[in-house]
C-alpha positions as CSV (number, residue, x, y, z in Angstrom):
1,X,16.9,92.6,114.6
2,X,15.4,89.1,114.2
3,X,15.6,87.4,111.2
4,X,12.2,87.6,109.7
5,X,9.8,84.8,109.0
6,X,7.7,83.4,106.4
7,X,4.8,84.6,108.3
8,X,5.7,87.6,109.5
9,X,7.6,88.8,105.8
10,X,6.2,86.8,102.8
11,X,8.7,89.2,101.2
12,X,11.5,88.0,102.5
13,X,11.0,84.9,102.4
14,X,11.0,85.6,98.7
15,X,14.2,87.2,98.3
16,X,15.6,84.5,100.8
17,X,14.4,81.8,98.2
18,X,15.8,83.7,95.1
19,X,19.0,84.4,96.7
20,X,21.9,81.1,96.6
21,X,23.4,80.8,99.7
22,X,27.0,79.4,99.2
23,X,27.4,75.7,100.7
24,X,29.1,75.5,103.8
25,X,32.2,73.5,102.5
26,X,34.0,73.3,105.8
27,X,31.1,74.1,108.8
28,X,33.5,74.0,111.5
29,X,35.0,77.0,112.8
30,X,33.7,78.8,115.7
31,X,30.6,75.7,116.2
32,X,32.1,72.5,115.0
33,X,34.7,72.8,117.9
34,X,33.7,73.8,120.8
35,X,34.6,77.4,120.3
36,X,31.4,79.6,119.3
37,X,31.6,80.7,123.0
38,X,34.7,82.9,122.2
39,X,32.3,85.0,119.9
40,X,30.6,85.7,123.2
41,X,32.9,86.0,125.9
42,X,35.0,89.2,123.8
43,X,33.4,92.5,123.3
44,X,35.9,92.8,120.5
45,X,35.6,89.4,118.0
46,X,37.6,86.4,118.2
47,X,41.2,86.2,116.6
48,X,41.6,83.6,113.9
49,X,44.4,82.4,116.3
50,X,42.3,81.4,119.0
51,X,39.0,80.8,116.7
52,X,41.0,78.5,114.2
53,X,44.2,77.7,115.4
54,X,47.7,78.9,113.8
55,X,48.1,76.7,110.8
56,X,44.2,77.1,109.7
57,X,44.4,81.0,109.9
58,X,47.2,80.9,107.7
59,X,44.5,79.4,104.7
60,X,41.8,82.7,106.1
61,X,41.9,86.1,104.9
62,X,40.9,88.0,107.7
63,X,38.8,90.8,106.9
64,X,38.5,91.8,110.4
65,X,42.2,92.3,110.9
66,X,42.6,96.3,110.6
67,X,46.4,97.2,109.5
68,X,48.6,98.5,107.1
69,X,49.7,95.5,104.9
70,X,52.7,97.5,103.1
71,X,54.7,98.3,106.3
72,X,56.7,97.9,108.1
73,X,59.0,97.4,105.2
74,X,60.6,94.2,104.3
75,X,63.8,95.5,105.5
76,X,62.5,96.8,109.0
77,X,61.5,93.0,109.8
78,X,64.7,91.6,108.7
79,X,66.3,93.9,111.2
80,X,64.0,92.9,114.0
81,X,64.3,89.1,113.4
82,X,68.3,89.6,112.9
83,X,67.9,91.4,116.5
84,X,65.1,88.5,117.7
85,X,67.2,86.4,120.0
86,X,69.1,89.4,121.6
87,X,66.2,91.2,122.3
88,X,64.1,88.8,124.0
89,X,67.1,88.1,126.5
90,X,66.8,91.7,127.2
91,X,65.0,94.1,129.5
92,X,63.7,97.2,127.7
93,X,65.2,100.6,129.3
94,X,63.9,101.3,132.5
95,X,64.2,104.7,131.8
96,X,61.3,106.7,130.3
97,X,61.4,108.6,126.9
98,X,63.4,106.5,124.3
99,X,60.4,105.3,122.8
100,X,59.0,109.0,123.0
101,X,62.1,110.6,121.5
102,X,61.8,108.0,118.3
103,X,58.1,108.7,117.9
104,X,58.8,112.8,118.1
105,X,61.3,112.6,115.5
106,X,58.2,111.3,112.9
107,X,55.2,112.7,114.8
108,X,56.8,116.1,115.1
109,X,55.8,116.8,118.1
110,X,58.1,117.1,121.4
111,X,59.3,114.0,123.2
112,X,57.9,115.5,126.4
113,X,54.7,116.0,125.0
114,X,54.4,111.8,124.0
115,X,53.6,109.1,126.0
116,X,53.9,105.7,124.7
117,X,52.1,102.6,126.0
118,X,51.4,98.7,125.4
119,X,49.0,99.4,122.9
120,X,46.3,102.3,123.2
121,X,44.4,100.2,125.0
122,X,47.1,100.7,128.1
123,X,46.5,104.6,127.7
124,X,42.4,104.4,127.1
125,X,43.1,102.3,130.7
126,X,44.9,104.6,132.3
127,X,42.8,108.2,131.3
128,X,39.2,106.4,132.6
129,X,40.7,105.2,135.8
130,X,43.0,108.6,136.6
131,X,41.9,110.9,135.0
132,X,38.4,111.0,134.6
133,X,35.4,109.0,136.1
134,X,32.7,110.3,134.1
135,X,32.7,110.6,130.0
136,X,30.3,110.9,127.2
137,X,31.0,108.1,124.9
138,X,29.1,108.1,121.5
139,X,28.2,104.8,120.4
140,X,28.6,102.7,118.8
141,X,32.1,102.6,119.3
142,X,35.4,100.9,120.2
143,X,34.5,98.8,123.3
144,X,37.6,99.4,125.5
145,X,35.9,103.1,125.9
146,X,32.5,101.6,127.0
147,X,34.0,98.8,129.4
148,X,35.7,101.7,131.5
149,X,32.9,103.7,131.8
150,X,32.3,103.9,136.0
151,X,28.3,103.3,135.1
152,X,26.7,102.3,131.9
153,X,23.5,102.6,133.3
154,X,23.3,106.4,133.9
155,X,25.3,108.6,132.6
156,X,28.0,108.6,129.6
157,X,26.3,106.3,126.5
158,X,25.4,108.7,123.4
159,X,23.3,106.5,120.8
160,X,23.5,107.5,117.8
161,X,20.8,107.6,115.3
162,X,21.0,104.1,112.6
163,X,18.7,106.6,110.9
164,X,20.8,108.8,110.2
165,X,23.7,106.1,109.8
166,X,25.2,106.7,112.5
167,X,26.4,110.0,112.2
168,X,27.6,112.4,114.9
169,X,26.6,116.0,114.8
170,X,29.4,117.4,117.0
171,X,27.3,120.8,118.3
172,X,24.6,117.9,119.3
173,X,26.6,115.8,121.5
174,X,28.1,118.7,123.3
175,X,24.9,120.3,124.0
176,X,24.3,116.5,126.0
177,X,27.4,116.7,127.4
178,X,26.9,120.3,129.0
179,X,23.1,118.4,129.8
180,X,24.4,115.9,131.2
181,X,26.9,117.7,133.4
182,X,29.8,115.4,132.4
183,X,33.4,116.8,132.8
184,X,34.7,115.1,129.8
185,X,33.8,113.7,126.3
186,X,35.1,111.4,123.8
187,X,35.8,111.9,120.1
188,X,37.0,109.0,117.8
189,X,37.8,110.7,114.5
190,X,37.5,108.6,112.3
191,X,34.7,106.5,113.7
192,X,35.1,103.1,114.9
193,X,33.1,101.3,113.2
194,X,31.4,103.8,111.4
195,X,34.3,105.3,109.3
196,X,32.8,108.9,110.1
197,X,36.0,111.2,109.7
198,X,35.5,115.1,111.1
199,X,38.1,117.7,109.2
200,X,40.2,119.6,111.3
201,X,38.3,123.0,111.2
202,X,35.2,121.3,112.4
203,X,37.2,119.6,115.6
204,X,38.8,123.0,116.1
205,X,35.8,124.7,116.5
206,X,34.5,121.6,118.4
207,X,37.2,122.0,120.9
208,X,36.8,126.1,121.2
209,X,33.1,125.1,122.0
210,X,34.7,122.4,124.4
211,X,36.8,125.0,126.7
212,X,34.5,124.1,129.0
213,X,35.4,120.9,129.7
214,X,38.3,119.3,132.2
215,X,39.0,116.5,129.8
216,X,38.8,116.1,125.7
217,X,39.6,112.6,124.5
218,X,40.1,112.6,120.9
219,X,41.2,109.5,119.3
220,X,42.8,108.8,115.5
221,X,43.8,105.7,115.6
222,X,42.9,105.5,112.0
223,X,43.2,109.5,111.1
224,X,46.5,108.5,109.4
225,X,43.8,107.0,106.3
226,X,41.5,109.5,106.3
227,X,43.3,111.9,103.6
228,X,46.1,113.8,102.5
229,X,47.5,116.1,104.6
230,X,46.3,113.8,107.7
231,X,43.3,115.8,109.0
232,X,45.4,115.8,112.9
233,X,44.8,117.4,115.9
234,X,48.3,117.3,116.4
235,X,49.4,120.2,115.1
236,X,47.4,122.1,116.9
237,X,47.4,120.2,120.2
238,X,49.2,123.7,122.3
239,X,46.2,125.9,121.8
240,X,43.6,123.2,123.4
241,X,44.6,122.8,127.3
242,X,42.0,119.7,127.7
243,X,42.6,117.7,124.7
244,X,44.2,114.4,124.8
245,X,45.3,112.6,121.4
246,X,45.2,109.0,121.7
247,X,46.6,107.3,119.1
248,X,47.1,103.1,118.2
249,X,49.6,102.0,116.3
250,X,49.0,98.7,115.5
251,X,46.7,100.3,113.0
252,X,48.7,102.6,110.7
253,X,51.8,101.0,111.3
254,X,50.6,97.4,111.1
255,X,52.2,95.5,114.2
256,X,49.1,95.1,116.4
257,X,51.3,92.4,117.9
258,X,53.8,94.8,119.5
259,X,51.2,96.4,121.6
260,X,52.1,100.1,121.0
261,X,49.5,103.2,121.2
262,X,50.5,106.8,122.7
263,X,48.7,109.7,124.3
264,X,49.9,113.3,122.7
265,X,48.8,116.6,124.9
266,X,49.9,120.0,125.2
267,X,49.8,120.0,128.7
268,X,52.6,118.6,130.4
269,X,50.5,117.8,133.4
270,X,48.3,115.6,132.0
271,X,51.3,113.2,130.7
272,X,52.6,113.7,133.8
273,X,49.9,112.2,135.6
274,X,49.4,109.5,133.4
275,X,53.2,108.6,133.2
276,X,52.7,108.5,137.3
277,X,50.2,105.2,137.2
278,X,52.2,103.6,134.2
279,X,53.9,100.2,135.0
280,X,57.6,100.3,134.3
281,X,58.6,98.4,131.3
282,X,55.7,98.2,130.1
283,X,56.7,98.5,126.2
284,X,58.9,95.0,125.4
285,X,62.2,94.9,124.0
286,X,60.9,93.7,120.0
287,X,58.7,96.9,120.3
288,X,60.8,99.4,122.1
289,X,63.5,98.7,119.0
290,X,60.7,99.1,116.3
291,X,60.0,102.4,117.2
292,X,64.0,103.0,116.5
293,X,63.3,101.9,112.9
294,X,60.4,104.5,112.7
295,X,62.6,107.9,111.6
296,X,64.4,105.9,109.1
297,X,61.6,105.1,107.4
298,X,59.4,107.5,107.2
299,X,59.0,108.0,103.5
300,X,58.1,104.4,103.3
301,X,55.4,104.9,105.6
302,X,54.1,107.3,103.6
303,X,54.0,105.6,100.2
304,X,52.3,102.4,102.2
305,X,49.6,104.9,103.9
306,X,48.4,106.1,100.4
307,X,48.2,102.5,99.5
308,X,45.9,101.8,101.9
309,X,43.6,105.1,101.4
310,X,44.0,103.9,97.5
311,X,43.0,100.0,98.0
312,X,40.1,100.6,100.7
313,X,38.6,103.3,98.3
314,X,38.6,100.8,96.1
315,X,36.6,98.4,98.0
316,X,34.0,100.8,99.2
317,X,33.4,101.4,95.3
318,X,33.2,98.0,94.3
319,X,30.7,97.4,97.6
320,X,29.3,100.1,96.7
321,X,28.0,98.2,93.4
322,X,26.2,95.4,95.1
323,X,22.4,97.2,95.4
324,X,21.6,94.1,98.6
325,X,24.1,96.0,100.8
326,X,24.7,99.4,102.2
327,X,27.6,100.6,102.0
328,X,28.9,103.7,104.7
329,X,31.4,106.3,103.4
330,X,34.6,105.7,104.9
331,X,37.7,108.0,106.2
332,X,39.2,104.6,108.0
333,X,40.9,101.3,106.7
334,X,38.0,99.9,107.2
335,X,34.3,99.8,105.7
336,X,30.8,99.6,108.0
337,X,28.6,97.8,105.5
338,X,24.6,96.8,106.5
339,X,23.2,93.4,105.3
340,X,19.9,93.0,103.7
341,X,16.8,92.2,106.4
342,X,16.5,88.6,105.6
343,X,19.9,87.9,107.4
344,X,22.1,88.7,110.3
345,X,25.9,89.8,110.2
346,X,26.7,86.6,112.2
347,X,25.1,84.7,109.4
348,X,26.8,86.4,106.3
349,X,29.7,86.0,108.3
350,X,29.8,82.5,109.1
351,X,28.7,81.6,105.3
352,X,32.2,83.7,104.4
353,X,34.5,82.2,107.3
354,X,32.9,77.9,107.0
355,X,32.3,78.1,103.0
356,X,35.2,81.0,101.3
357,X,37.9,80.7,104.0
358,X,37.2,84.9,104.3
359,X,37.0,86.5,108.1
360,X,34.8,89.5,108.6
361,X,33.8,91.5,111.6
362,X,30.2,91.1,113.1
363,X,29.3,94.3,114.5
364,X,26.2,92.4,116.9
365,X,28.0,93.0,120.5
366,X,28.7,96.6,119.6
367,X,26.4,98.9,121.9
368,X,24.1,100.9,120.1
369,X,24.2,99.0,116.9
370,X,22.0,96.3,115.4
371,X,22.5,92.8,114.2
372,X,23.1,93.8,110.2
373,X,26.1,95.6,110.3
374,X,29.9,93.9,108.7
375,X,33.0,96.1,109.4
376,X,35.5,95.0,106.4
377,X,38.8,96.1,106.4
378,X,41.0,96.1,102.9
379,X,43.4,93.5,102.8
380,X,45.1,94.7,99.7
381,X,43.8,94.8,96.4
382,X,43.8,91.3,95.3
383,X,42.2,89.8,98.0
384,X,39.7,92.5,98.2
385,X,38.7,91.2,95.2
386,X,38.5,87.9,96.3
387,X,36.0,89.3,98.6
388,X,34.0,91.1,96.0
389,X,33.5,88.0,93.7
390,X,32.1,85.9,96.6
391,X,30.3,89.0,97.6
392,X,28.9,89.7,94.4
393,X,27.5,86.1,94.0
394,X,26.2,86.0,97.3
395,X,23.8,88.7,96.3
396,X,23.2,89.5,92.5
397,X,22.6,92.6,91.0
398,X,18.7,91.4,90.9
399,X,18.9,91.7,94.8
400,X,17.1,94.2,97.0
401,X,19.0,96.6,98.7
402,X,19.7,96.4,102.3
């Protein structure tokens, strides 16, 4: 949506002119540089890496970063930097199911069953281009799902409606998918980037309505923060033939820069033909021993995954009290949050990045959604805060709501 203008919305022009805007102390990143083309050549967003450089991302908090602050454990990163040097001289085991047979001992489900790769986005690779060509993919949604698509044009895209906030009625898309003749459908419980979270009744009875189907991708990467017990699939993953869990870890366990994700099914087959078109080696050495340090620690996953759940519901309260923004329910780490019409997301997040040192997601280049839309993820309660403050000034309570 285009920002309005003073002849097209005296109104907004209005609220425009009664809101501050905060003054761009340092109007560099992204434009200053030379690098606003990275914001346009990702379907994801820019790193702070790569947008700012290592010693400036340091001074950012970065919003768009989506990962469990409290783990691993302090101890669990002593271990691997103890091990650093002799692990990077190493090959990883050529031989499959070490990293499986760590991951079964938390996951509790059978080594055979697991299939881990270099990140999920390896495995969301690897289903599209072997095991199915044609998908229904509601969106928006994570990209990676979208890029692999065989054709955009005709078949697979699901829109959902931004008036009804982008919620998925599950007997809806399946009716589209049986219209549509497609083979296989997509499921990403919770929603990326709406938050949306299904129970597990209503994916069961999804699935029994889904027998149909050759292929049932159904992705928690973020189902670990959506409750307690963890609404999974996995549990149940025997009685559905079709289903394939894909899971990323760089989300609930917090090392996104290990590159580890895996696929969980009940039918052997389907790993099977996946593990056929996987690279060997393809998990390094620093990631291949992290998953060692999994079964040990356990219980101090758990304590840090209630931390999250605890600090984002937090947030989406205290966002929740700004009446200029909307604010989507959440079963995620994250939080889908609309501007007011008078801006973009692009603009509210450059304002945070040049002028508060703060990093937020612009959901612009996601299809299906609109130019308003901020994913936030909690960083932990006291930046959070940090957040909310600037937040909070940015639009006073006198503001109009989104």
């Amino acid at each position: 949506m285009k920002r309005p203008t003073a002849a097209s919305s005296g109104e907004a022009s209005a609220r425009t002119a009664a809101r501050p805007r905060p003054r761009r102390a340092n109007p560099v990143y992204g434009a200053g540089d030379g690098r606003l083309h990275l914001f346009y050549e990702t379907t994801h967003s820019p790193s702070l890496i790569e947008l700012v450089g290592v010693d400036e991302a340091r001074r950012i908090i970065d919003f768009c970063y989506i990962a469990n602050h409290y783990y691993p454990t302090p101890s669990m990163i002593r271990k691997m930097r103890d091990r650093f040097v002799d692990l990077i001289k190493s090959y990883p085991g050529s031989a499959r199911g070490r990293g499986e047979r760590h991951l079964s001992a938390v996951m509790g489900v059978p080594a055979e069953h697991l299939l881990v790769g270099n990140g999920a986005t390896e495995i969301i690779a690897l289903v599209m281009d072997h095991l199915t060509r044609r998908i229904g993919v509601a969106v928006p949604t994570f990209s990676e799902y979208v890029q692999h698509l065989s054709d955009r044009a005709v078949s697979e895209l699901y829109c959902l409606d931004p008036e009804l906030d982008y919620r998925m009625d599950l007997d809806a898309y399946l009716a589209w998918v049986r219209k549509r003749k497609l083979p296989a459908a997509l499921v990403i419980n919770p929603g990326n980037p709406t938050g949306q979270v299904f129970s597990t009744a209503e994916m069961s009875r999804f699935l029994r309505k889904a027998a149909f189907l050759d292929l049932v991708i159904v992705d928690e990467s973020f189902i670990d923060f959506a409750g307690t017990p963890v609404p999974s699939l996995l549990p149940e993953m025997h009685a559905f033939e079709n289903l394939l869990i894909i899971r990323s870890m760089s989300k609930h366990c917090g090392v996104p820069g290990l590159r580890l994700g895996y696929a969980a099914s009940g039918s052997l087959e389907t790993i099977r033909r996946l593990r056929s078109h996987m690279a060997v080696w393809n998990v390094n050495t620093l990631a291949e021993y992290f998953l060692s340090l999994l079964p040990p620690t356990a219980h101090h996953y758990e304590k840090a995954r209630l931390r999250v759940i605890d600090d984002t519901q937090w947030l989406v309260s205290e966002l929740a009290g700004i009446p200029a923004l909307k604010v989507y329910p959440t079963g995620a780490s994250f939080i889908l949050v609309r501007v007011p019409e008078d801006t973009t997301a692009r603009d509210v997040q450059m304002e945070l990045l040049e002028g508060h040192r703060m990093y937020v997601r612009d959901c612009t280049n996601k299809v299906g959604m609109d130019a308003r839309h901020l994913r936030i993820a909690s960083q932990g309660r006291a930046r959070d805060r940090k957040l909310v403050a600037v937040l909070k000034k940015m639009y006073p309570r006198n503001g109009n709501h989104a």
